[in-house]
C-alpha angles and dihedrals in degrees: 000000000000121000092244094056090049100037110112131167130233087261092056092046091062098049089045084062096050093050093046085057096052101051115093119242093211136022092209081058099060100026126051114161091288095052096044089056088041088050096044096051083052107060079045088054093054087054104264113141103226132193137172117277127183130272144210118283095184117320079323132083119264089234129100095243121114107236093000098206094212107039114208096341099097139086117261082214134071091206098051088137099067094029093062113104144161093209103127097214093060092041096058089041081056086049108045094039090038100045094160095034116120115220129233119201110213099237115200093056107066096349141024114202115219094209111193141158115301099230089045088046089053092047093045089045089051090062102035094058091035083059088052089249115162110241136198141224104305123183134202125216134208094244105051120280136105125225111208097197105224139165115272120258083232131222111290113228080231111058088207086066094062102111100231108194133153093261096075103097119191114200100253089052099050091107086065098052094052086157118044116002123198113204105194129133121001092008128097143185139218110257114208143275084079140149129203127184118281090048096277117139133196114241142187119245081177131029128234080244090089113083117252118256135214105277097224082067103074089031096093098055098036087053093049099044093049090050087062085039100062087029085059096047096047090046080050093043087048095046089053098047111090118256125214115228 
């Protein structure tokens, strides 16, 4: 890990500690079955579609598919585009019928998610909050990335003027994206309360009851952290590699 990665003032440190303090240790701790209802109408109320997705069923996926690439972070439904909602009615009927259903939100109509390494999101929300930015929701999961919660960018009337770039990440091409993701139209993410295999949960740092910012807004600092990001793992790859003398 390179000096400059690692390096925090006194001022970060302290607001490391205070997101380290905030964030829950457990889902099952913060969200029984009430909770998890309650948490999910919330993130509904704050304007994320929401539909069923599918849930561990040991360290496997509770769908029928052998070798499911995505356990337990993807829709039930095809047609989970049209399905999302934020209609209260059909998300407690999800909740109550689906009590061990994860839940999606459809990114790209209301929101877009800028999903990015853990250790590079901590470091980005340090000094975003540090700077006095306002930031948005922003969730943790189990197996090591960060969602910053935005607007979305919106569907352009021209389809020319649609600003294709590298960053927009579609489910079935995340692999490919392992720095900065960009979750916009046609893409999704799992809202907590959430659990993945291996006991691992997604979890909010930051509740949907903060209102979404510009995008364009967070980019600068999410950019530049997984740049040192990716700059840190590849000092730590090299050093390990063996040299000839």
């Amino acid at each position: 890990m390179s000096a400059e990665f690692g390096r925090r003032t006194s001022g970060q440190g302290r607001i490391s500690q205070w997101l380290r303090g905030r964030r829950p240790a457990r889902l099952e701790e913060d969200a029984g079955d009430g909770g998890r209802e309650a948490m999910l109408l919330a993130a509904a109320a704050a304007g994320l579609p929401l539909a069923p997705a599918a849930h561990p069923a040991g360290y496997r996926c509770s769908c029928d598919r052998v070798g499911c690439p995505t356990p337990a972070r993807h829709p039930v439904s095809f047609a989970w585009q049209t399905q999302s909602t934020t209609d209260t009615a059909q998300i407690e009927r999800w909740a109550r019928h689906q009590p061990e259903a994860n839940f999606i939100t459809a990114t790209g109509m209301v929101h877009d998610v800028l999903d990015v390494p853990r250790e590079a999101g901590d470091e980005a929300l340090e000094r975003l909050l540090g700077s006095g930015v306002e930031v948005g929701p922003v969730a943790t999961t189990g197996d090591g990335r960060m969602l910053f919660f935005t607007l979305t960018r919106g569907t352009p009337e021209d389809e020319d003027e649609w600003w294709p770039c590298e960053l927009d990440c579609h489910p079935e091409t995340m692999d490919e994206h392992p720095g900065l993701r960009w979750h916009c139209r046609g893409s999704y993410v799992l809202v907590p309360p959430a659990r993945l295999p291996g006991d691992l949960t997604v979890a909010w740092v930051r509740g949907p009851e903060h209102a979404l910012p510009d995008p364009l807004s967070l980019l600068e600092a999410l950019t530049d952290a997984c740049a040192r990001y990716a700059g840190a793992a590849s000092e730590d790859r090299l050093a390990g590699w063996p040299h000839r003398s």
